[in-house]
MOPAC internal coordinates of N, CA, C and O (Angstrom, degrees):
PM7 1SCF
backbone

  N    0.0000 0     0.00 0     0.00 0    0    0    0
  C    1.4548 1     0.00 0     0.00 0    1    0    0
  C    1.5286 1   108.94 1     0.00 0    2    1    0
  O    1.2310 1   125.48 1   -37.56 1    3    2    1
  N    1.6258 1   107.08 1   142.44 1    3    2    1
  C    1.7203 1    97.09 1  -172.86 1    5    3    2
  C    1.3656 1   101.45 1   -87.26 1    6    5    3
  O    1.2310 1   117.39 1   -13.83 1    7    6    5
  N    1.2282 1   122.58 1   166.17 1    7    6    5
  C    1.5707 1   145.80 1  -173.12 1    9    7    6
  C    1.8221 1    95.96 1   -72.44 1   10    9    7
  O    1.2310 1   125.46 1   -28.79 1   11   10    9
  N    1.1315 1   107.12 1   151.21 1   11   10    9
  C    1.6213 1   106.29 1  -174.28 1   13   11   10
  C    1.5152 1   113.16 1   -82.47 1   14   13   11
  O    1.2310 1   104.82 1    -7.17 1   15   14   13
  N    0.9612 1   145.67 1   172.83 1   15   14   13
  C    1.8086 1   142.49 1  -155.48 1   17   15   14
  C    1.4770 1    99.28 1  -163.47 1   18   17   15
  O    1.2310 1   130.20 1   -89.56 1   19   18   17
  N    1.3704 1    97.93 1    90.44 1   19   18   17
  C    2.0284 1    92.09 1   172.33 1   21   19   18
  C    1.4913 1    99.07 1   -87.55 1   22   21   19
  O    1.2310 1   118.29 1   -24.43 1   23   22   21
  N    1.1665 1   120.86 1   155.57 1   23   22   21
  C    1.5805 1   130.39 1   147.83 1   25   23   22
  C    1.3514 1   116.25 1   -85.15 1   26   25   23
  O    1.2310 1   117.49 1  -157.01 1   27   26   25
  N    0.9643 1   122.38 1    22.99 1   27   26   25
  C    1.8812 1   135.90 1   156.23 1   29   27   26
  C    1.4272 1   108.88 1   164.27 1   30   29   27
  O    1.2310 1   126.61 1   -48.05 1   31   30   29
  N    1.2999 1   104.89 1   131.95 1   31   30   29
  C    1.8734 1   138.99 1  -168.73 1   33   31   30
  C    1.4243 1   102.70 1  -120.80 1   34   33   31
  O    1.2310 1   118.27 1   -64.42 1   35   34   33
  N    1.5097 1   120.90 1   115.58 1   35   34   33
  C    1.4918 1   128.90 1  -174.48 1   37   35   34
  C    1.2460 1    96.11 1  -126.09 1   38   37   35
  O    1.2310 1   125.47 1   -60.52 1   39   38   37
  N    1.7624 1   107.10 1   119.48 1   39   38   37
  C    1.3180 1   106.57 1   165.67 1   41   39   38
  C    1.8378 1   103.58 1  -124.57 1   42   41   39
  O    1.2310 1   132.83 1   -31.47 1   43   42   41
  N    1.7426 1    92.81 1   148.53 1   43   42   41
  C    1.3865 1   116.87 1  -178.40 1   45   43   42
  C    1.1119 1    94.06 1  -133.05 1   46   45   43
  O    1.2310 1   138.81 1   -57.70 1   47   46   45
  N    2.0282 1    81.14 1   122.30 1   47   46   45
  C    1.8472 1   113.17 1   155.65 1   49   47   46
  C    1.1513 1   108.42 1   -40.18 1   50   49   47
  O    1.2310 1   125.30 1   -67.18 1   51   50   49
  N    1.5292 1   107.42 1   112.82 1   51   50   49
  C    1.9613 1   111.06 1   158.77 1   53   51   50
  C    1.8225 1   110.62 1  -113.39 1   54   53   51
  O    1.2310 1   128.31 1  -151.84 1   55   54   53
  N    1.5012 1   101.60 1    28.16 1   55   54   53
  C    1.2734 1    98.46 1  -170.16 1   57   55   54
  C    1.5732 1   122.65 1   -81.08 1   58   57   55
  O    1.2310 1   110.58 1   -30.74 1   59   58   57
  N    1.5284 1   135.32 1   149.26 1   59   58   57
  C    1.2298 1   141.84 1  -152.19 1   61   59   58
  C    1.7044 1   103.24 1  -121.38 1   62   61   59
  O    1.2310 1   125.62 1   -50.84 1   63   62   61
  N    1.6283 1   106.81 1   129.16 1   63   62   61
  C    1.0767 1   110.14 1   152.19 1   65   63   62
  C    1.3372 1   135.30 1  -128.15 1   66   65   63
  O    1.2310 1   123.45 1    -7.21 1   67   66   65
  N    1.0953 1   110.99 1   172.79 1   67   66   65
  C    1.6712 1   105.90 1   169.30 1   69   67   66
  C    1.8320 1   124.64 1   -50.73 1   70   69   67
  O    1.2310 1   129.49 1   -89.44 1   71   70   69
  N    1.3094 1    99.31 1    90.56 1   71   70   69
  C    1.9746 1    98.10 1  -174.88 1   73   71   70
  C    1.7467 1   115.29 1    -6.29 1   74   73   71
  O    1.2310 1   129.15 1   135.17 1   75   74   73
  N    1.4010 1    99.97 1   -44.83 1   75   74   73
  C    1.6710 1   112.27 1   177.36 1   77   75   74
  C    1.6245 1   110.38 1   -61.53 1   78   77   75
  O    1.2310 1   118.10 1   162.53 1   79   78   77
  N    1.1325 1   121.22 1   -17.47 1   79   78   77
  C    1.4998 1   114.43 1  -170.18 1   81   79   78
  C    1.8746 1   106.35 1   -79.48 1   82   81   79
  O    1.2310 1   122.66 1   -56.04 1   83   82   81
  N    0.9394 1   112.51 1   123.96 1   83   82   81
  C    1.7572 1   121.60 1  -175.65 1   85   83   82
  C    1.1656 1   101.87 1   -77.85 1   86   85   83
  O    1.2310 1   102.70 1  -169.06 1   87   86   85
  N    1.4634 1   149.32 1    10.94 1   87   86   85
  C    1.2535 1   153.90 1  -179.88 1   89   87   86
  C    2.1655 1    84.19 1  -103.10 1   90   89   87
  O    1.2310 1   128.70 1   127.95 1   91   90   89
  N    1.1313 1   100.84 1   -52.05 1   91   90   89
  C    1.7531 1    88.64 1  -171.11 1   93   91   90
  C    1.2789 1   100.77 1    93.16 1   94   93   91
  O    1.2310 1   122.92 1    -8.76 1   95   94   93
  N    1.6086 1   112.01 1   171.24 1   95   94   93
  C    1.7330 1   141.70 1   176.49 1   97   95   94
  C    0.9644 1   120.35 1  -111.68 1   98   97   95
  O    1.2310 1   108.79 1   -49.02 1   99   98   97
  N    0.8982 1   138.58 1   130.98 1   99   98   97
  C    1.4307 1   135.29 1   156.85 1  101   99   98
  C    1.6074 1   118.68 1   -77.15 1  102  101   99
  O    1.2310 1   131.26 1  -171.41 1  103  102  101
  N    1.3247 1    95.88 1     8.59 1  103  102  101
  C    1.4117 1   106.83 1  -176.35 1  105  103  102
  C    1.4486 1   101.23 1  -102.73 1  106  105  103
  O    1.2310 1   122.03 1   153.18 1  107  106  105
  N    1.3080 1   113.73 1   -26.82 1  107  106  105
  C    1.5777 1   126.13 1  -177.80 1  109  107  106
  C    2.0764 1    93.08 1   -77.20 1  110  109  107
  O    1.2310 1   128.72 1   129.05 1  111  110  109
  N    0.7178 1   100.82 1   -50.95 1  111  110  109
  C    1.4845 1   110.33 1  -156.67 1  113  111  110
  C    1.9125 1    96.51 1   -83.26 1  114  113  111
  O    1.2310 1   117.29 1  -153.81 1  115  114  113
  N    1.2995 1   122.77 1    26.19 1  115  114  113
  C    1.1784 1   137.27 1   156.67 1  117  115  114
  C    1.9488 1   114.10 1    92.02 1  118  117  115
  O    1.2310 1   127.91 1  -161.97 1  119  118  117
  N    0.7002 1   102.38 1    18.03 1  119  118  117
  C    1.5367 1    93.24 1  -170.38 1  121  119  118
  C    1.5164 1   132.31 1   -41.44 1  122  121  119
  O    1.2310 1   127.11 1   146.09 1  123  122  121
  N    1.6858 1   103.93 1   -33.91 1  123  122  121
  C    1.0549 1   128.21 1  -171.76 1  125  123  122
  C    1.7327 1   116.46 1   -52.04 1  126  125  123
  O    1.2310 1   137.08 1   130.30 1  127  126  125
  N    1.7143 1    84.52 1   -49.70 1  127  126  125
  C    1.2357 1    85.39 1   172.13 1  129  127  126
  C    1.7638 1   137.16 1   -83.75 1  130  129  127
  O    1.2310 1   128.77 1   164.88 1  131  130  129
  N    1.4345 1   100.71 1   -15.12 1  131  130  129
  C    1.3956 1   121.91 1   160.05 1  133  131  130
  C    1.7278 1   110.44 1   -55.91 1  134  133  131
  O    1.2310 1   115.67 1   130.30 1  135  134  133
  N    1.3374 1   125.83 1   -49.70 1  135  134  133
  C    1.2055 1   133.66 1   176.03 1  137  135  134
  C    1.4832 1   106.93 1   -64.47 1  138  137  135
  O    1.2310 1   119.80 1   146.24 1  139  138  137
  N    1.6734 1   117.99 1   -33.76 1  139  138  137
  C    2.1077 1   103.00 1  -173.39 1  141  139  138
  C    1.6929 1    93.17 1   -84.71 1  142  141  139
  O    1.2310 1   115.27 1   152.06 1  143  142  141
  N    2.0604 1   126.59 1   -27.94 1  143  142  141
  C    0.9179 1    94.13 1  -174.65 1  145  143  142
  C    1.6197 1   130.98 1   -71.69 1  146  145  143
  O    1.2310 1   123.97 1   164.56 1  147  146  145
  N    1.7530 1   109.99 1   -15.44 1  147  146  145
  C    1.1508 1   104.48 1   176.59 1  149  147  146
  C    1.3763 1   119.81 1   -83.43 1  150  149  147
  O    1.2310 1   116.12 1   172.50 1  151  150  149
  N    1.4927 1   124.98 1    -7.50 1  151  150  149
  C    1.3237 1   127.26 1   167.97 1  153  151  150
  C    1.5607 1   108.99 1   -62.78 1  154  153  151
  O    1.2310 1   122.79 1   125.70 1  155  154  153
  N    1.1201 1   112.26 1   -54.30 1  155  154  153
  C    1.7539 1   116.98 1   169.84 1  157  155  154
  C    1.4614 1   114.10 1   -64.37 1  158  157  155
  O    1.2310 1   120.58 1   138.83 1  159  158  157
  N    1.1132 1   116.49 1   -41.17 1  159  158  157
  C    1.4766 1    83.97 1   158.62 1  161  159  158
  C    1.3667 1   134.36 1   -93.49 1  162  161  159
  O    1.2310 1   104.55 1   148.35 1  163  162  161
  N    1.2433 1   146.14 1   -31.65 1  163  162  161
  C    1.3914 1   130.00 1   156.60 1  165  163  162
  C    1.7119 1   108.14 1   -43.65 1  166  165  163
  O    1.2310 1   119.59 1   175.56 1  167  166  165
  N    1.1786 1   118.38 1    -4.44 1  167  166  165
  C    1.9770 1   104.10 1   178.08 1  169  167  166
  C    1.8763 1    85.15 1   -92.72 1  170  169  167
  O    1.2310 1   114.55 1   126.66 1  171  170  169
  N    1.3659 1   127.93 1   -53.34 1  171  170  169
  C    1.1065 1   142.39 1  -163.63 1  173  171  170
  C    1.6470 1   108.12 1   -61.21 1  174  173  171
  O    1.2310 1   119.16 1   159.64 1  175  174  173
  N    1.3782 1   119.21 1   -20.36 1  175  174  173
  C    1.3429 1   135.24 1  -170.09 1  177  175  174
  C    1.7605 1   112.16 1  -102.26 1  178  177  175
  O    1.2310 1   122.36 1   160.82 1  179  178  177
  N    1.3678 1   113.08 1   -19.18 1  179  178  177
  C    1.5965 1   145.02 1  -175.91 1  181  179  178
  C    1.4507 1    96.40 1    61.02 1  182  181  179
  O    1.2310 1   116.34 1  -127.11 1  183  182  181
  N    1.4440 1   124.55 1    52.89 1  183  182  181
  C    1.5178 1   120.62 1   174.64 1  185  183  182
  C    1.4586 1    94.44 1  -114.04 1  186  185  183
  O    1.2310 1   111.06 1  -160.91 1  187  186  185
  N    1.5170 1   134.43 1    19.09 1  187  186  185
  C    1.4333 1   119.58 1   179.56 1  189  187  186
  C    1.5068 1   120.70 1   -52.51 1  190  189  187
  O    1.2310 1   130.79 1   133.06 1  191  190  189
  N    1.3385 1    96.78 1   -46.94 1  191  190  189
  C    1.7472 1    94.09 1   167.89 1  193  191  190
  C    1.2424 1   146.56 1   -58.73 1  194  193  191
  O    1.2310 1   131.83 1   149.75 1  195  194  193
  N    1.3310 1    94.77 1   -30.25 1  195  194  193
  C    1.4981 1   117.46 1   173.95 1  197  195  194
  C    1.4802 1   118.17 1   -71.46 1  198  197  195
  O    1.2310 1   122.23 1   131.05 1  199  198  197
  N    1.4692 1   113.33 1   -48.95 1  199  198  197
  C    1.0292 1   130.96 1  -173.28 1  201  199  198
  C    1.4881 1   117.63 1  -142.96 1  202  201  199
  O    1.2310 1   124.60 1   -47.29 1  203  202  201
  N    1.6861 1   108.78 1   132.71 1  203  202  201
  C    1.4403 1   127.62 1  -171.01 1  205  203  202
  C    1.9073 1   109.61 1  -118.48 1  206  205  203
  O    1.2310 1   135.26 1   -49.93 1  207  206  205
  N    1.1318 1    88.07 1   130.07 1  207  206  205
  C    1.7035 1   111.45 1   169.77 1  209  207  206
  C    1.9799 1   105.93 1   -99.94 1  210  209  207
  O    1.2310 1   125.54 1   -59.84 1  211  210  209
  N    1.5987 1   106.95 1   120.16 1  211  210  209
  C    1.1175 1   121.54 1  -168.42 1  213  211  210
  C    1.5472 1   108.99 1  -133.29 1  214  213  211
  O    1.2310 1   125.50 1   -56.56 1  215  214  213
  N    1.5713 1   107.03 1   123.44 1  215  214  213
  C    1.8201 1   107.33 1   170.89 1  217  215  214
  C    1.4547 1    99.38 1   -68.31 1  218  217  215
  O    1.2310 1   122.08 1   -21.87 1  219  218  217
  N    1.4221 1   113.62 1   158.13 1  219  218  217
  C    1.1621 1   145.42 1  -159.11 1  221  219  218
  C    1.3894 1   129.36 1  -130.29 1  222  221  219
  O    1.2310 1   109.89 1   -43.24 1  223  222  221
  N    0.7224 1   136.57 1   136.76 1  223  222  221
  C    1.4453 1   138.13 1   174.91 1  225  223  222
  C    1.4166 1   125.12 1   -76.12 1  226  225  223
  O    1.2310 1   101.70 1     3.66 1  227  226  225
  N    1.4834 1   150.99 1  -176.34 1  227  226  225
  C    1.5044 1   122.65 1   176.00 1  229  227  226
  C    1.6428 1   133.60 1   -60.19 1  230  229  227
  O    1.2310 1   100.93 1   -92.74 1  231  230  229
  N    0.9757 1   152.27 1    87.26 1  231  230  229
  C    0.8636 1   158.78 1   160.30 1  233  231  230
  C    1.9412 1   143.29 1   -25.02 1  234  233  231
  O    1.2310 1   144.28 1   164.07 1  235  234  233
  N    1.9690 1    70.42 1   -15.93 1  235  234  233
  C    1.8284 1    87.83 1   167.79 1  237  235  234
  C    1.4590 1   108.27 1    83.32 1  238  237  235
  O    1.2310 1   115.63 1   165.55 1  239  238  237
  N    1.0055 1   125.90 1   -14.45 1  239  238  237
  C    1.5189 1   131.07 1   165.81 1  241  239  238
  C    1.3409 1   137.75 1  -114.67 1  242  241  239
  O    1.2310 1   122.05 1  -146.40 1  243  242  241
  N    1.5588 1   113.68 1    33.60 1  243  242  241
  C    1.2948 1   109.24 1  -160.17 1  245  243  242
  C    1.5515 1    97.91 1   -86.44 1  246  245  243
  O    1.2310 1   116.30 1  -162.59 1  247  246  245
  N    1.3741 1   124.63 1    17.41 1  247  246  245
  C    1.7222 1   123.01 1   176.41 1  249  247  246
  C    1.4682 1    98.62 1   -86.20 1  250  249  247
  O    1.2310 1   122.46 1   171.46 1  251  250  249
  N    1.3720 1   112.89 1    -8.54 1  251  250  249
  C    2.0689 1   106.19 1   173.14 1  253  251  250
  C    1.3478 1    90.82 1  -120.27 1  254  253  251
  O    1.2310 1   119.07 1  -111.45 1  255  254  253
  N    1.2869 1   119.39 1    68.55 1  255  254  253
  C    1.9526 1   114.67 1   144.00 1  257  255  254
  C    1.5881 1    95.99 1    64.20 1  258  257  255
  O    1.2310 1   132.47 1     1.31 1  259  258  257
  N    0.9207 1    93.52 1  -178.69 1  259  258  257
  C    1.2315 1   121.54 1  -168.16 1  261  259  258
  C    1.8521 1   115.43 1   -54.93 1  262  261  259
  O    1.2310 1   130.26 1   -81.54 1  263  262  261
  N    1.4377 1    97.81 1    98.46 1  263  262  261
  C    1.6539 1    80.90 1  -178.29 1  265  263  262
  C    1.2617 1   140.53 1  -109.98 1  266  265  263
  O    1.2310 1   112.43 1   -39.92 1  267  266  265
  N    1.2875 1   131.89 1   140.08 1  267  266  265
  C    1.4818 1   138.67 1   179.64 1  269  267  266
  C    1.2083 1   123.49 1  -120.88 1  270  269  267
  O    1.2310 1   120.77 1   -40.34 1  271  270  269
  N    1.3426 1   116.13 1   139.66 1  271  270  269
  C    1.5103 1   138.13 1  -149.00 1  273  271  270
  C    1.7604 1    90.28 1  -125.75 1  274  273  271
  O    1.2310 1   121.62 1   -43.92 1  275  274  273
  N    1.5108 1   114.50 1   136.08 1  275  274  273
  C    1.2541 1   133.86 1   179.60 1  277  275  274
  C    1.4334 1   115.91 1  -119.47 1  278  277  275
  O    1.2310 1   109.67 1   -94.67 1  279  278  277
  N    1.3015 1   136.99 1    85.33 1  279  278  277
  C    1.6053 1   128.79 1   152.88 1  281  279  278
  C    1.0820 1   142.62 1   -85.12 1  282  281  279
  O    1.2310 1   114.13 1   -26.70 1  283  282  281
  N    1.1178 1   128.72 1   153.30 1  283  282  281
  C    1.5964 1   139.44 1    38.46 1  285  283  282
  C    1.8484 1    87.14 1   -82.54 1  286  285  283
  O    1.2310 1   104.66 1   114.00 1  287  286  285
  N    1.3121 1   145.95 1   -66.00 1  287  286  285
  C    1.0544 1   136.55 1  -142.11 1  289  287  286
  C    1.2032 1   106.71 1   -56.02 1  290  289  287
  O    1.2310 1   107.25 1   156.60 1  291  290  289
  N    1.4993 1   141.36 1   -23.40 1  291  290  289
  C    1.2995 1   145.92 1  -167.92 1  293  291  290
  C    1.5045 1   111.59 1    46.84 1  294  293  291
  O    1.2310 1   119.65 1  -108.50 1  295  294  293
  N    1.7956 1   118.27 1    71.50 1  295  294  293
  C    1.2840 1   141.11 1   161.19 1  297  295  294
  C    1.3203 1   109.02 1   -92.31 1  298  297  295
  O    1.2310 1   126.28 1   -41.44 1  299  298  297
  N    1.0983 1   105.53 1   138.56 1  299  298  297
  C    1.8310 1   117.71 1  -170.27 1  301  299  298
  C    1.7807 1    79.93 1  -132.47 1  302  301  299
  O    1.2310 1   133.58 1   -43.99 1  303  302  301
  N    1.7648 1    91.35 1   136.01 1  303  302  301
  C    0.9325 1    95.32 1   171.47 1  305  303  302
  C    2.3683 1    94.78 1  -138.39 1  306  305  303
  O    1.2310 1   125.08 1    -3.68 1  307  306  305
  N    1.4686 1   107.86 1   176.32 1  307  306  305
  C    0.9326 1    95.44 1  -160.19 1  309  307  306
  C    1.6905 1   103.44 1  -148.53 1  310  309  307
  O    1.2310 1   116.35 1   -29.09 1  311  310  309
  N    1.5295 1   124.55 1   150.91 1  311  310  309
  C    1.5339 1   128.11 1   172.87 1  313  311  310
  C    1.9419 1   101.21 1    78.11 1  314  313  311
  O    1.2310 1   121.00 1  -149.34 1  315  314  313
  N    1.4277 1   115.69 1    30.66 1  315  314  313
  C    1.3774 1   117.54 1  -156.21 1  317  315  314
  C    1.4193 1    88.33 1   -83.52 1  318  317  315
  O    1.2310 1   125.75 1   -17.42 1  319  318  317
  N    1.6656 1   106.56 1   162.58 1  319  318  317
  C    1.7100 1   115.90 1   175.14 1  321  319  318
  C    1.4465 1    92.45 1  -138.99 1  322  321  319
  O    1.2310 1   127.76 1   -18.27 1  323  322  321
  N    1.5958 1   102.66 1   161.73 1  323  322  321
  C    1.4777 1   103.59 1   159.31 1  325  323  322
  C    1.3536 1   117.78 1   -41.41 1  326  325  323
  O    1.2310 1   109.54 1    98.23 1  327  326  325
  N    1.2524 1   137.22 1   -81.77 1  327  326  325
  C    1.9323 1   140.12 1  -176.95 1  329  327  326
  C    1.6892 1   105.35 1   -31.02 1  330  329  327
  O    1.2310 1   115.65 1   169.61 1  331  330  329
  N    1.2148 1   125.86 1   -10.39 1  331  330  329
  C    1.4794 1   132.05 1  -178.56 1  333  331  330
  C    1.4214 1   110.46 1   -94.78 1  334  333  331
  O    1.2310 1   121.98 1   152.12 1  335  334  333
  N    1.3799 1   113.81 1   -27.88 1  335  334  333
  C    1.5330 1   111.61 1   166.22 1  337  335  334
  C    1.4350 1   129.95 1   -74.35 1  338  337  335
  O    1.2310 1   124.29 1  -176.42 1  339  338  337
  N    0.9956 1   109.38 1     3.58 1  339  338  337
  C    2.1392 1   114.75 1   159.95 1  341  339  338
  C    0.9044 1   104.24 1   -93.78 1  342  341  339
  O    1.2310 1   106.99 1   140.50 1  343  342  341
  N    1.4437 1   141.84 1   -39.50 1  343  342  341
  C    1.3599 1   126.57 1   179.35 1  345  343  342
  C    1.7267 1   114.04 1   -63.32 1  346  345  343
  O    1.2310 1   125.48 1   134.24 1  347  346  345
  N    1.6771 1   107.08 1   -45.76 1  347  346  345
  C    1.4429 1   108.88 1  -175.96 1  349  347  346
  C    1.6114 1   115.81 1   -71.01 1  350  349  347
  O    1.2310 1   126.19 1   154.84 1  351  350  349
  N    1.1734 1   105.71 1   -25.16 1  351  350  349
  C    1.6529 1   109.03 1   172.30 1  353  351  350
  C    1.3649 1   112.00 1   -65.49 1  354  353  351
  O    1.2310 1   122.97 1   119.40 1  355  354  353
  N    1.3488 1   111.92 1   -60.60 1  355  354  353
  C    2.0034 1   123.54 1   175.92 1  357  355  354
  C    1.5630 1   108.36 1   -45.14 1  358  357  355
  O    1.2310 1   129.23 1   114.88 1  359  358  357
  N    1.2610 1    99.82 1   -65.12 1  359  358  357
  C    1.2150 1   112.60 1  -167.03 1  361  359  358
  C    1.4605 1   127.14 1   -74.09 1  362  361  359
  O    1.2310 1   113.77 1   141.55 1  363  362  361
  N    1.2384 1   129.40 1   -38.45 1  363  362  361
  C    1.2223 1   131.10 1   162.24 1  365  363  362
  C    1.4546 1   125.61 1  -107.64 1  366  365  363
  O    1.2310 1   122.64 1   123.33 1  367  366  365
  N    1.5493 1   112.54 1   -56.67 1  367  366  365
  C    2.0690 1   111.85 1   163.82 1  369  367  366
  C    1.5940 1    86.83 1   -40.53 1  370  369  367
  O    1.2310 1   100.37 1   117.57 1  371  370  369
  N    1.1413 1   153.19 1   -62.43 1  371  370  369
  C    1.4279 1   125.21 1  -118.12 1  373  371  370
  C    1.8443 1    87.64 1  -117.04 1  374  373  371
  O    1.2310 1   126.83 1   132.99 1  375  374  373
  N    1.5043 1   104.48 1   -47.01 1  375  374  373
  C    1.4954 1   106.01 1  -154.92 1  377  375  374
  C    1.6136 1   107.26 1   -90.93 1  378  377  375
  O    1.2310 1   123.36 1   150.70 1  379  378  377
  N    1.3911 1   111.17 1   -29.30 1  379  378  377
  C    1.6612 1   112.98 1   162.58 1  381  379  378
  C    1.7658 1    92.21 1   100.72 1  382  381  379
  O    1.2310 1   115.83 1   169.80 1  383  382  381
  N    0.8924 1   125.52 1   -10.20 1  383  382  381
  C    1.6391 1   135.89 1   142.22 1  385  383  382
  C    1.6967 1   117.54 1   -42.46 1  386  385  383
  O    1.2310 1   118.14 1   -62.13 1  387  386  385
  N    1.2874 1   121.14 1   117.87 1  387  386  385
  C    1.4703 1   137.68 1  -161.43 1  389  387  386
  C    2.2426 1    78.15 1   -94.19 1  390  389  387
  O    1.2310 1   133.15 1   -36.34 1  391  390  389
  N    1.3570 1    92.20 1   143.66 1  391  390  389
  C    1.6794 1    80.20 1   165.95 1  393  391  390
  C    1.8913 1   103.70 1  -123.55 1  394  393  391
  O    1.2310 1   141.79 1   -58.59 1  395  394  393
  N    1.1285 1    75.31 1   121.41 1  395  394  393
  C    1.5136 1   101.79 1  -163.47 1  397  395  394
  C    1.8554 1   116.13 1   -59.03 1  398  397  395
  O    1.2310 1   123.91 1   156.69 1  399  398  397
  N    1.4142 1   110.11 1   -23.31 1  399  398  397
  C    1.4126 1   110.10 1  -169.55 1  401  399  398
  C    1.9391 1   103.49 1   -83.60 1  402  401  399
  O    1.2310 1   120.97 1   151.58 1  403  402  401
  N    1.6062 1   115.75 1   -28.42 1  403  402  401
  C    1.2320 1   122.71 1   154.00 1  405  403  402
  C    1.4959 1   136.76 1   -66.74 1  406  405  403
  O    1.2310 1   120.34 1   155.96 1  407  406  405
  N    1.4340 1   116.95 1   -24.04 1  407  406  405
  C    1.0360 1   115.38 1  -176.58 1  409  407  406
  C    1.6467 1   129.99 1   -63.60 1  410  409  407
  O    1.2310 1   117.72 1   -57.95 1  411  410  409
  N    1.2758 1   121.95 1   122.05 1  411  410  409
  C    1.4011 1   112.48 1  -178.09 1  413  411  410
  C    1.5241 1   129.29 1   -73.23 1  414  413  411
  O    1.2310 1   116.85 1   -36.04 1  415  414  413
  N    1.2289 1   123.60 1   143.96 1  415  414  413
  C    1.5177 1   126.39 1  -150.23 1  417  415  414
  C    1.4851 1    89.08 1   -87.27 1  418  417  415
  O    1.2310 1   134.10 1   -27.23 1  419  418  417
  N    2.0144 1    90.34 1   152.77 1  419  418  417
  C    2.1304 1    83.65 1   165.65 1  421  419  418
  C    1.7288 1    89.52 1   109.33 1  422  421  419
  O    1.2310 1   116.29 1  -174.30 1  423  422  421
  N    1.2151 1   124.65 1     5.70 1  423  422  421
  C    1.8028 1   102.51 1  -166.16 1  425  423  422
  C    1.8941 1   101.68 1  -133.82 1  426  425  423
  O    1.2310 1   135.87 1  -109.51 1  427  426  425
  N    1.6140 1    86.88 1    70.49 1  427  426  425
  C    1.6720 1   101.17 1   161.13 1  429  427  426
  C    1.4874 1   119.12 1   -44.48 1  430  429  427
  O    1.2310 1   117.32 1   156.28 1  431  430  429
  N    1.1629 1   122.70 1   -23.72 1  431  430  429
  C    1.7455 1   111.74 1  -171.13 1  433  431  430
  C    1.5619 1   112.42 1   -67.52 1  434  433  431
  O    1.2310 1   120.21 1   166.97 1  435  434  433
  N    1.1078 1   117.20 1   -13.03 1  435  434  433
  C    1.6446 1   142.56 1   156.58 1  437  435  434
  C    1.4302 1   127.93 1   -31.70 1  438  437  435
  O    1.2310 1   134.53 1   131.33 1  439  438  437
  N    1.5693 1    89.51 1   -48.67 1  439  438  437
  C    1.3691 1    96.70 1  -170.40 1  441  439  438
  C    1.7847 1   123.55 1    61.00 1  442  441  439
  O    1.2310 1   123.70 1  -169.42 1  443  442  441
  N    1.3097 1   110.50 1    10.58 1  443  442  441
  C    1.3821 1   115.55 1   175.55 1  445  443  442
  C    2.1903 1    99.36 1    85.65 1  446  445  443
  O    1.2310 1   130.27 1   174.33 1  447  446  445
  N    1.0258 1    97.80 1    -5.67 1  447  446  445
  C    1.5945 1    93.16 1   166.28 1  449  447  446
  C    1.3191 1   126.15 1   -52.82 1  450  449  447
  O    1.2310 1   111.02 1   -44.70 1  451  450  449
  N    1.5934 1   134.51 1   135.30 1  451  450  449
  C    1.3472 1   115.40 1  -179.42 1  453  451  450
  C    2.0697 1    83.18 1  -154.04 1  454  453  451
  O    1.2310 1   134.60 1  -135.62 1  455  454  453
  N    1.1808 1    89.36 1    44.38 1  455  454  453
  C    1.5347 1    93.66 1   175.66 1  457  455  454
  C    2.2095 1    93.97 1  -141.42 1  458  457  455
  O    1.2310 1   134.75 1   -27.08 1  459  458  457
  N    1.3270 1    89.07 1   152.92 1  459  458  457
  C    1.6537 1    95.74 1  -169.22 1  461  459  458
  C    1.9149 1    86.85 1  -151.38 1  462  461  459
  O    1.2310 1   128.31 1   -32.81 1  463  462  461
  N    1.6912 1   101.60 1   147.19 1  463  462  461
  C    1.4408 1    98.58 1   165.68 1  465  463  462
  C    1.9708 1   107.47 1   -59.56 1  466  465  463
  O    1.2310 1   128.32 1   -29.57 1  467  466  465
  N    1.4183 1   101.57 1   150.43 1  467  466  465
  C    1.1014 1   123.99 1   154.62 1  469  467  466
  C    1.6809 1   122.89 1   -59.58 1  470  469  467
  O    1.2310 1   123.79 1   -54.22 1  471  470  469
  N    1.4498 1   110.34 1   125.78 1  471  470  469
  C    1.5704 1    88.57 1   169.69 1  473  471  470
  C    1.6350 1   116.15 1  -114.20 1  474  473  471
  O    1.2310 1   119.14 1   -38.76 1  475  474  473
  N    1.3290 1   119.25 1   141.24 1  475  474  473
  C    1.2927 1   127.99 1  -174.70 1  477  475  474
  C    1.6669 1   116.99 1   -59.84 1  478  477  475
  O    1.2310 1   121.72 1   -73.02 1  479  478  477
  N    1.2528 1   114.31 1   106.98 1  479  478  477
  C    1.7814 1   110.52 1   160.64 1  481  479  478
  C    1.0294 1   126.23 1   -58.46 1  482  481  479
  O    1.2310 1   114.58 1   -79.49 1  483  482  481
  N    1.3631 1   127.88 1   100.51 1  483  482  481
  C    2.0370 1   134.40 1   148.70 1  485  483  482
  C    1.8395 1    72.05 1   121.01 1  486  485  483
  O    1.2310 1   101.34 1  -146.24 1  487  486  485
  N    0.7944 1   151.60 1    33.76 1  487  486  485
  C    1.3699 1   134.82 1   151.98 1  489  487  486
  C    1.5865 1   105.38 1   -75.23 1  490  489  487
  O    1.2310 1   127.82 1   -24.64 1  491  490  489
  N    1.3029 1   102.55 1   155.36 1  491  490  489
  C    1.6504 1   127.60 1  -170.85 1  493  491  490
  C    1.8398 1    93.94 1   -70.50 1  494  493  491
  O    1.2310 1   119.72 1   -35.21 1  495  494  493
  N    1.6021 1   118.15 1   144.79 1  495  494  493
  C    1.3777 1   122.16 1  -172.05 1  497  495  494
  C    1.6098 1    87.40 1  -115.18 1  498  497  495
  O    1.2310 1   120.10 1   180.00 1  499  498  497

């Protein structure tokens, strides 16, 4: 059986710390549910195949909220809530649009890009 092939893999920090840690969680600061809403919607959107939403391990940034990482382009975005995942699904998983008011500062590999191919809905895989 072949190995599965998304055209974009989003993983969100669900990592846990000790309440006492001044770095913070993103696990405290909700992730969990940021991670089922984008599972429901990419199933709700019929892009499951295409594209997978994955918990995460630390990510090194849980001092900006809640964070999520976008590939192949490798967009980090940051302070995310559930109500923030329709915009990032529409707008970038689907539309190839970076959404700019989430994005976390600091990420030269970019090159100042905030454009991504589009991917087609109900197209043949």
């Amino acid at each position: 059986m072949a190995e599965p092939h998304y055209e974009k893999h989003v993983f969100i920090c669900t990592n846990r710390r000790d309440p006492s840690n001044p770095k913070g969680s993103c696990a405290a600061k909700g992730s969990e549910a940021v991670r089922d809403e984008f599972k429901r919607l990419l199933h709700e959107r019929g892009v499951k195949g295409k594209m997978r939403a994955n918990a995460a391990g630390c990510l090194d940034q849980c001092a900006r909220g809640v964070t999520v990482v976008v590939y192949p382009e490798q967009v980090w975005y940051g302070r995310v809530t559930p109500d923030d995942i329709p915009e990032i699904v529409e707008k970038h998983l689907i539309g190839g649009q970076v959404v700019a008011r989430l994005l976390l500062p600091d990420q030269p590999h970019l090159g100042g890009r905030t454009e991504f191919p589009a991917i087609e809905i109900g197209a043949a895989r």
